[in-house]
C-alpha positions in Angstrom: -12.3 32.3 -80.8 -14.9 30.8 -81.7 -16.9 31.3 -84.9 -20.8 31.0 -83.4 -21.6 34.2 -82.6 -23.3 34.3 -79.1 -26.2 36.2 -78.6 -27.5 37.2 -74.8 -30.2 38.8 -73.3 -30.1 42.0 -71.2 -31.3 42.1 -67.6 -30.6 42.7 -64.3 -28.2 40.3 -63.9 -25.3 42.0 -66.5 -26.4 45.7 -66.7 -23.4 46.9 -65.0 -20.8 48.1 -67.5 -18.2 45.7 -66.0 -19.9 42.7 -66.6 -20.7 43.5 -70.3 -16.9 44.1 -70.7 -16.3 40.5 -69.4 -18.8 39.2 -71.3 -17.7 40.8 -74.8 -14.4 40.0 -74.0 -15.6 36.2 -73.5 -17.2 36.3 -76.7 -20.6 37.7 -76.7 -21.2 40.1 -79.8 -25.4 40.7 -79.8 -27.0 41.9 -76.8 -30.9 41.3 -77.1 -33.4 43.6 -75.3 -36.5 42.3 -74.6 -38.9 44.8 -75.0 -41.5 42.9 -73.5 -40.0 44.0 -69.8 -38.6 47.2 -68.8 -39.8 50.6 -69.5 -38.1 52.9 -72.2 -35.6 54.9 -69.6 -33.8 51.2 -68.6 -33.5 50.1 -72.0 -31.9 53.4 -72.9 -29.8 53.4 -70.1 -28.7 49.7 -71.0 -28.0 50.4 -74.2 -25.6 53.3 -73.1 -23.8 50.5 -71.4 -23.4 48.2 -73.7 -21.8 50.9 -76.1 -19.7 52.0 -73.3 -18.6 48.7 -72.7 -17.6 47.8 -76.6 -15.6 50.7 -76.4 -14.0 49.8 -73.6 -13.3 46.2 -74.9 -12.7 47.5 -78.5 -15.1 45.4 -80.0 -17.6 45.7 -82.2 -21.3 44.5 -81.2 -24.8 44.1 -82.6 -27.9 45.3 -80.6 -31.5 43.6 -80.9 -34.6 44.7 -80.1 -37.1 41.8 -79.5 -40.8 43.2 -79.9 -43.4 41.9 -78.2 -45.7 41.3 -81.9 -49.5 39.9 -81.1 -47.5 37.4 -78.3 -50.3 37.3 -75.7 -49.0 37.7 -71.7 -49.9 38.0 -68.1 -50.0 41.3 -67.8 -48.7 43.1 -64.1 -49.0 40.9 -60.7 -47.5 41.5 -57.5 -43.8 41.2 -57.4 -43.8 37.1 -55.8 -46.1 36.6 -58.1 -49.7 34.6 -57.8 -49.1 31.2 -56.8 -52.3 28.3 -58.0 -52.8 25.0 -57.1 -54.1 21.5 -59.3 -57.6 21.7 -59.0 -58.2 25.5 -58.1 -60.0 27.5 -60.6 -58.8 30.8 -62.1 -60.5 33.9 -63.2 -58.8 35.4 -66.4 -59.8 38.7 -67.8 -58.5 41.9 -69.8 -56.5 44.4 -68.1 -58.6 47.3 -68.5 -61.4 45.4 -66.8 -59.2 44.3 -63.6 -61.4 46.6 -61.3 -64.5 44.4 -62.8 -62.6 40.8 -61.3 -60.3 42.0 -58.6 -59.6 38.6 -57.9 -58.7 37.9 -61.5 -55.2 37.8 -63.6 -55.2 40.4 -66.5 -54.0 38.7 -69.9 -53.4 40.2 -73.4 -56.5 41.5 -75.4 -55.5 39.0 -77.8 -55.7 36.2 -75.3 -59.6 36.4 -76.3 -59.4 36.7 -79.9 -58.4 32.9 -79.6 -61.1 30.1 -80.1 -61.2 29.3 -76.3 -64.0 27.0 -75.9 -64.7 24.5 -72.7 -62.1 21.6 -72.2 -59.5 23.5 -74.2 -56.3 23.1 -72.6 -53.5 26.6 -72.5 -50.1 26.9 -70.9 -48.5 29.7 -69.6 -44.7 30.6 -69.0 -43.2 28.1 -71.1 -45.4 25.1 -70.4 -44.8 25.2 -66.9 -48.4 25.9 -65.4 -51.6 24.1 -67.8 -55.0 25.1 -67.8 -58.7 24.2 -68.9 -61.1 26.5 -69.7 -64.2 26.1 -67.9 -66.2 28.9 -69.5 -65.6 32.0 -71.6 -67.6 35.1 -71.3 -67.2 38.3 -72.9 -65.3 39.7 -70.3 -63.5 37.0 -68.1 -62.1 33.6 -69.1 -62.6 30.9 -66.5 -60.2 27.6 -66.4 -59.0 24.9 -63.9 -55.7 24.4 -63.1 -54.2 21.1 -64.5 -50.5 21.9 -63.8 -49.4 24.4 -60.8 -47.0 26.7 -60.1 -46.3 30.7 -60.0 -47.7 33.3 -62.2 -45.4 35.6 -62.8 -46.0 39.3 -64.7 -45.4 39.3 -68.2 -45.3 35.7 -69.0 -46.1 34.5 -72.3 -49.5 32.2 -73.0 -50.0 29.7 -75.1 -53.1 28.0 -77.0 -51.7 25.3 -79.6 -53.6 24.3 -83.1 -55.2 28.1 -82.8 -54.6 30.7 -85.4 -53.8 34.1 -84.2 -56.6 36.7 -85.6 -55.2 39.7 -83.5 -53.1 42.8 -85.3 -49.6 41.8 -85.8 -48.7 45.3 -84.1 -49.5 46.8 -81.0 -50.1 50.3 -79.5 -46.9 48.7 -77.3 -44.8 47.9 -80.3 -45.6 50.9 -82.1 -43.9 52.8 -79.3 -41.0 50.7 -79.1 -40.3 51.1 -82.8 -39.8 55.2 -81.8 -37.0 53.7 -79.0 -35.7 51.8 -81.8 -35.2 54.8 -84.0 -33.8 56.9 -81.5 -30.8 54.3 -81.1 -30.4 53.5 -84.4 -30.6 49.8 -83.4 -29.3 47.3 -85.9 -31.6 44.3 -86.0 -35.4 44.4 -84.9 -37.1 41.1 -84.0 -40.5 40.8 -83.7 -42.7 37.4 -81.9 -45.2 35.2 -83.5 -44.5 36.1 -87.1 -47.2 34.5 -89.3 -46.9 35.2 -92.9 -45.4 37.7 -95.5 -47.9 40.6 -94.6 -47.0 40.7 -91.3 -43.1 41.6 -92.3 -44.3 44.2 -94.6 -46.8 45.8 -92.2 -43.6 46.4 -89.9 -41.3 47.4 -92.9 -44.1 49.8 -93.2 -43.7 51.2 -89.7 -40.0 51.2 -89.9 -40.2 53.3 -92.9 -42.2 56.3 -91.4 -40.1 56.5 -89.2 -37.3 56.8 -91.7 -34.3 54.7 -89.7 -33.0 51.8 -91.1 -32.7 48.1 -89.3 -32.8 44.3 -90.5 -35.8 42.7 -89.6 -35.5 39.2 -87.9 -38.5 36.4 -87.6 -39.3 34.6 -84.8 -40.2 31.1 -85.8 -42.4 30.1 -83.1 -46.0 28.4 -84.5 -47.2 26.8 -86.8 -48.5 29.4 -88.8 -45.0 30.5 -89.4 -43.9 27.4 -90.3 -46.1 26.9 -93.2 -45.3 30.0 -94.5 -41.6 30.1 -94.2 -40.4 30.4 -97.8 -42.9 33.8 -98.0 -41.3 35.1 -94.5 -38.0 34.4 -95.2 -38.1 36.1 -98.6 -39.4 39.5 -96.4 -37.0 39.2 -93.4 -33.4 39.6 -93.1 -32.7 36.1 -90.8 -34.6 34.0 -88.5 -34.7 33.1 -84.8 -35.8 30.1 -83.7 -37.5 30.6 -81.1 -38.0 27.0 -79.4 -39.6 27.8 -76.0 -42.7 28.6 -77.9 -42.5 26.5 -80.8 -41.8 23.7 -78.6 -45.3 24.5 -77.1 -47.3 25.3 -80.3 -45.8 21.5 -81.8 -45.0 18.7 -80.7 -41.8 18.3 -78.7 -40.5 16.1 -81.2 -40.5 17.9 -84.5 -38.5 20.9 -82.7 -35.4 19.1 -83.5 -36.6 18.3 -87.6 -37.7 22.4 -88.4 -34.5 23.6 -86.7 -32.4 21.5 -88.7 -34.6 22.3 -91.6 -34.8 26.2 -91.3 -30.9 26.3 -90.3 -30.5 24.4 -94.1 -32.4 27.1 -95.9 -31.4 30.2 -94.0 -27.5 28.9 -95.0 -28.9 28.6 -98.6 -30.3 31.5 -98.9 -27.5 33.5 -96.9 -29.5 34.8 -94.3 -28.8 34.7 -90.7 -30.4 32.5 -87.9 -30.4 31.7 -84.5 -31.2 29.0 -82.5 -32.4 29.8 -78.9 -34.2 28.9 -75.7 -33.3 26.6 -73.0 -29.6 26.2 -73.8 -28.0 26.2 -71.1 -31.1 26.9 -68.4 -29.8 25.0 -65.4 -26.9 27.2 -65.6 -29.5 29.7 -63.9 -29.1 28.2 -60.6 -26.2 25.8 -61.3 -22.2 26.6 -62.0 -22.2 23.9 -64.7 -24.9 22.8 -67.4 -26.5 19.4 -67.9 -25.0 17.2 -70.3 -28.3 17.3 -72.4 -27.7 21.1 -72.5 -24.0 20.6 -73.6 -25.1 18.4 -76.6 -28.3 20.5 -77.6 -25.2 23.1 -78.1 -23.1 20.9 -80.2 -25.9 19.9 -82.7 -26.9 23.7 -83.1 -23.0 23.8 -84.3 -23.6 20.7 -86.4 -26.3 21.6 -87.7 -24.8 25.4 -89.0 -26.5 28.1 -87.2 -25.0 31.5 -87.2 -25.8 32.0 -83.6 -27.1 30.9 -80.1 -28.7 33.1 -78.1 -29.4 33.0 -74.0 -32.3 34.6 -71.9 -32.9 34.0 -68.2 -29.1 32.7 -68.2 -28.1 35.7 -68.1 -30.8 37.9 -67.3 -31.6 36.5 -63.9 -29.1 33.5 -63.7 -26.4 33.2 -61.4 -23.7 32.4 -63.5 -24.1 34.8 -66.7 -20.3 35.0 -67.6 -19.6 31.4 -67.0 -22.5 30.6 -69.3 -21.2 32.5 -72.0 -17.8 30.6 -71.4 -19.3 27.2 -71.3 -21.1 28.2 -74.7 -17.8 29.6 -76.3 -16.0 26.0 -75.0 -18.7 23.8 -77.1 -18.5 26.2 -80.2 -14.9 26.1 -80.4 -14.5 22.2 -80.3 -18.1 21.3 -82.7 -16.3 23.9 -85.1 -13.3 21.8 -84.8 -14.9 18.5 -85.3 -17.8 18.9 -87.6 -17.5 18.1 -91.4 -18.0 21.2 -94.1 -21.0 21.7 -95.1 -22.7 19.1 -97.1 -26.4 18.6 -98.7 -27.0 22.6 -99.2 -28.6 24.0 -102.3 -26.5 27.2 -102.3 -28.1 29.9 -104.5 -25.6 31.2 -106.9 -27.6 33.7 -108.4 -25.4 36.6 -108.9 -21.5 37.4 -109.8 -20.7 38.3 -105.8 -22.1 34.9 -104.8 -20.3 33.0 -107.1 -17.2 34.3 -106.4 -17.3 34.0 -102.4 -18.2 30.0 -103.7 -14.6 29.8 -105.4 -13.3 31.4 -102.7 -14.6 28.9 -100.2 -13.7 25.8 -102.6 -10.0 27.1 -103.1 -9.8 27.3 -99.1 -11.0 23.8 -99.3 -8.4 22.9 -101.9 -5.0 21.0 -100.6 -2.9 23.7 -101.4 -4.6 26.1 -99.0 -5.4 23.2 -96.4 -1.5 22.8 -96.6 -0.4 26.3 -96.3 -2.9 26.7 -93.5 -4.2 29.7 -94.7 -5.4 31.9 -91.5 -8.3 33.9 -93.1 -10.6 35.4 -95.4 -10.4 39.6 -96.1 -13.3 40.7 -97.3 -13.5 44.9 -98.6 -17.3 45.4 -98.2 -19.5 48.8 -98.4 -22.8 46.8 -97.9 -22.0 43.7 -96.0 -22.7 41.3 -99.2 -19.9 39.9 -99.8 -18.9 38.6 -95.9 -22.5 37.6 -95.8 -22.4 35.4 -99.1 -19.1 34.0 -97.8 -20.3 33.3 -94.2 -23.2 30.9 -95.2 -20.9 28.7 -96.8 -19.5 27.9 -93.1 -15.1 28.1 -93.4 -13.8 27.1 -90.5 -11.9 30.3 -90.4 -12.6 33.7 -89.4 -13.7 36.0 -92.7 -11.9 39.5 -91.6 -14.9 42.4 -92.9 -13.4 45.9 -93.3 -15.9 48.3 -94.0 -15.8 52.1 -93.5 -19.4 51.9 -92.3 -20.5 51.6 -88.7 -24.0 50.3 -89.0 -22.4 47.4 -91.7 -19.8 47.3 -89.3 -22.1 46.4 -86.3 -24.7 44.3 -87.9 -21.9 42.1 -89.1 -21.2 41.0 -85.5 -24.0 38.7 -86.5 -23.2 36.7 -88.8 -21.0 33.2 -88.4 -17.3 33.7 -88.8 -17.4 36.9 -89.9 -14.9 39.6 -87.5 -15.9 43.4 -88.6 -13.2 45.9 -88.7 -13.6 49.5 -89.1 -11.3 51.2 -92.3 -11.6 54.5 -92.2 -9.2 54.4 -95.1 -11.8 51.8 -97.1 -13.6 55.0 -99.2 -10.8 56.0 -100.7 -10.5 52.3 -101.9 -13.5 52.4 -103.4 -12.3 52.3 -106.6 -9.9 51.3 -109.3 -6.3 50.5 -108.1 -3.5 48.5 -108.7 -2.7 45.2 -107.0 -0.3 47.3 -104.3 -3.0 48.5 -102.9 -3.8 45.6 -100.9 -1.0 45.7 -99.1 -2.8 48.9 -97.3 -5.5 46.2 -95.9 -2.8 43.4 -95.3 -1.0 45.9 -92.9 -4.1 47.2 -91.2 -5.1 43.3 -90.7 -1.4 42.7 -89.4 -1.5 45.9 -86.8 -5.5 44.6 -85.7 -3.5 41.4 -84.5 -5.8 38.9 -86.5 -2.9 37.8 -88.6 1.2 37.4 -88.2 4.2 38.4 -91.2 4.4 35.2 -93.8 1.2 34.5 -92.9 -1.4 33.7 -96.1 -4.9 35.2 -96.6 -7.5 34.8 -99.3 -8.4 38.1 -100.0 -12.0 38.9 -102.1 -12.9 41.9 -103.6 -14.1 43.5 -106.5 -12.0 45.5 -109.1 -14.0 48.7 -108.8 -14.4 47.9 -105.4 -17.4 49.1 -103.9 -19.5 48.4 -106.7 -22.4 46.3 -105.6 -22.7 42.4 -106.4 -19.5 43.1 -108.8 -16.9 41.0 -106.3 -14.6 40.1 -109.1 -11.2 39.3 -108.1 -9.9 36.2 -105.1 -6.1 36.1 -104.4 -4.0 34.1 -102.2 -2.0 37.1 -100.3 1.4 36.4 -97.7 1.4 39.1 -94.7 3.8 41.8 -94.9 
């Protein structure tokens, strides 16, 4: 299997229950909604599906709501879309004033709190249709068209070397937040993240509506990138969201900050994921480019917990042999890539320490010998797996928790393979050594490990006590 976790995209393409069997049975373990299409009743009815469908695979996953944040987008056109021509000018206004400028293409409110003046240059879906602005008005935005194409609803806009003024949170978001509470979701991702205050003003939100989540940034201007340190200290992980940052900076530093915010995220043991464009021909096309292949393998060189897909599998053609191609890479870059080297771990408590000794007596030539098969990990919060993880073993770390949310936002992070103990509370505290063998059988009877088998197995002595992992043993299956 392979230890990048794969993150894709819900859409019409893989709503049906039997293809999200087929894809968590090919290796997919987070399903992302994107909450910036699709009303409340489909996302609910997805998300019914995709627990139906882990049951039916019996495995765990991890589901993502993506908010739409102060993004600005085309808001609703006819179904084909509006298609405009080099030269031709366009009329852009906001959608409450559409009966104003029939003839014009509603945008974002936010789309004029940006300093639009004349000869400034905007891109819409991804770069692939360019603008000028001609003239801004109160009410309507003109511009000429620079690069051509389709317009299609919802895509996302564009205006680099502009700071964003509007409020981080929507009327829209705040409503999606409610669908988020009702499922319980485990990891909320919000657009265009732009400093520390932002975080808290959704922590905020979450809060009222007292359900708990892990917040994830989206890395995606370069706002966000100068305040990185202050947002990662707020959030829980990172995505790195390319399409836009590869719009809002040049094309050639993409490469530099993903390397660079992969490196701290590892250091400071918090998830991230690279996405965008990975394997996009694979919309149309059976097999990916061989660009898209290596963009893949240096996203595993580089250490990410996770890749994540969009239109593959949302729209593509091919979604389950994306997935597979994706799983093929992983595997072999896992295989071949050196440990980890260069990284400023932080060691700044007793449970992060430990999982460090852990990780160097793997990489000592007894265990490398021995071929020990896995780590075992008894966790009530998800720290210890976690603290392990960003260290990057090149074998699985087997999480038994005896909580379900822990459970399913584990499916997350690199390496790590949740298990459900029911057993685990009544583990949670002082025992004698015998009682490991209780979690070396249950790991035998899950099929992760065989009899003579070894382990390195991490807990603490009052397990279930809090940053207080204490003890790391070298165990032989049962």
């Amino acid at each position: 299997m392979a230890l990048t976790k794969i993150a894709v995209t819900v859409g019409p393409a893989i709503e049906k229950v039997s293809t999200l069997v087929s894809l968590i049975k090919a290796g997919v373990s987070i399903f992302r909604f994107n909450l910036k299409h699709g009303n409340h009743h489909w996302h609910s009815s997805c998300i019914k599906n995709v627990e139906k469908a882990s049951r039916i695979a019996g495995k765990p996953v991890a589901i993502l709501f993506d908010l739409q944040g102060p993004e600005m987008r085309v808001g609703e056109l006819p179904k084909d879309g509006i298609r405009i021509k080099r030269g031709n000018k366009v009329i852009f206004t906001k959608k409450n004033l559409l009966s104003s400028f029939p003839e014009a293409i509603p945008v974002s409110e936010s789309f004029f709190q940006k300093r639009l003046i004349k000869g400034k240059r905007f891109f819409l879906d991804e770069a692939r249709l360019e603008l000028e602005v001609l003239n801004r008005k109160k009410d309507y935005i003109s511009a000429k068209v620079i690069r051509g194409g389709v317009i299609q609803s919802h895509k996302g806009i564009n205006v680099p070397d502009t700071k964003i003024s509007s409020p981080f949170l929507l009327a829209k978001d705040i409503k999606d937040l409610s669908l988020a509470a009702k499922h319980e979701i485990d990891y909320l991702a919000v657009s265009f993240v732009r400093n520390k205050k932002d975080i808290d003003l959704l922590k905020k939100q979450i809060k009222k509506l007292s359900f708990s989540t892990k917040i994830l940034a989206k890395i995606e201007n370069r706002q966000a990138l100068d305040n990185f340190e202050e947002i990662l200290d707020s959030c829980n992980g990172v995505i790195i969201a390319r399409g836009d940052l590869g719009i809002e900076i040049p094309l050639e530093e993409v490469p530099y900050y993903q390397k660079k915010i992969i490196k701290r995220c590892a250091e400071r043991g918090k998830p991230v994921i690279v996405a965008t464009q990975m394997l996009e021909s694979m919309c149309d096309n059976p097999f990916p480019t061989r660009a898209e292949v290596s963009d893949i393998a240096n996203a595993v060189l580089d250490y990410t917990d996770a890749v994540m897909f969009a239109r593959e599998t949302t729209l593509g053609k091919y979604p389950l042999k994306t997935v597979l191609v994706a799983k093929n890479i992983c595997c072999f870059w896992e295989e071949k890539r050196p440990p980890v080297t260069g990284f400023d771990f932080e060691l700044t408590h007793q449970t992060a320490s430990i999982c460090y000794s852990a990780y160097e007596l793997w990489m000592s030539p007894f265990c490398q010998k021995e071929k020990v098969k896995a780590f075992v990990t008894i966790s009530k919060s998800g720290m210890t797996p976690q603290l392990l993880s960003r260290l990057r073993p090149n074998l699985p770390i087997l999480a038994l928790t005896d909580n379900k949310k822990v459970k399913d936002q584990l499916c997350l992070l690199y390496g790590v393979v949740p298990l459900f103990f029911k057993k685990a509370g009544d583990l949670y505290k002082k025992r004698n050594v015998s009682d490991i063998k209780k979690i070396l059988y249950y790991i035998k009877n899950s099929g992760y490990v065989k009899k003579g088998e070894k382990v390195i197995v991490i807990y603490a002595e009052d397990w279930g006590t809090g940053g207080k992992t204490s003890i790391v043993r070298i165990q032989e299956i049962p």
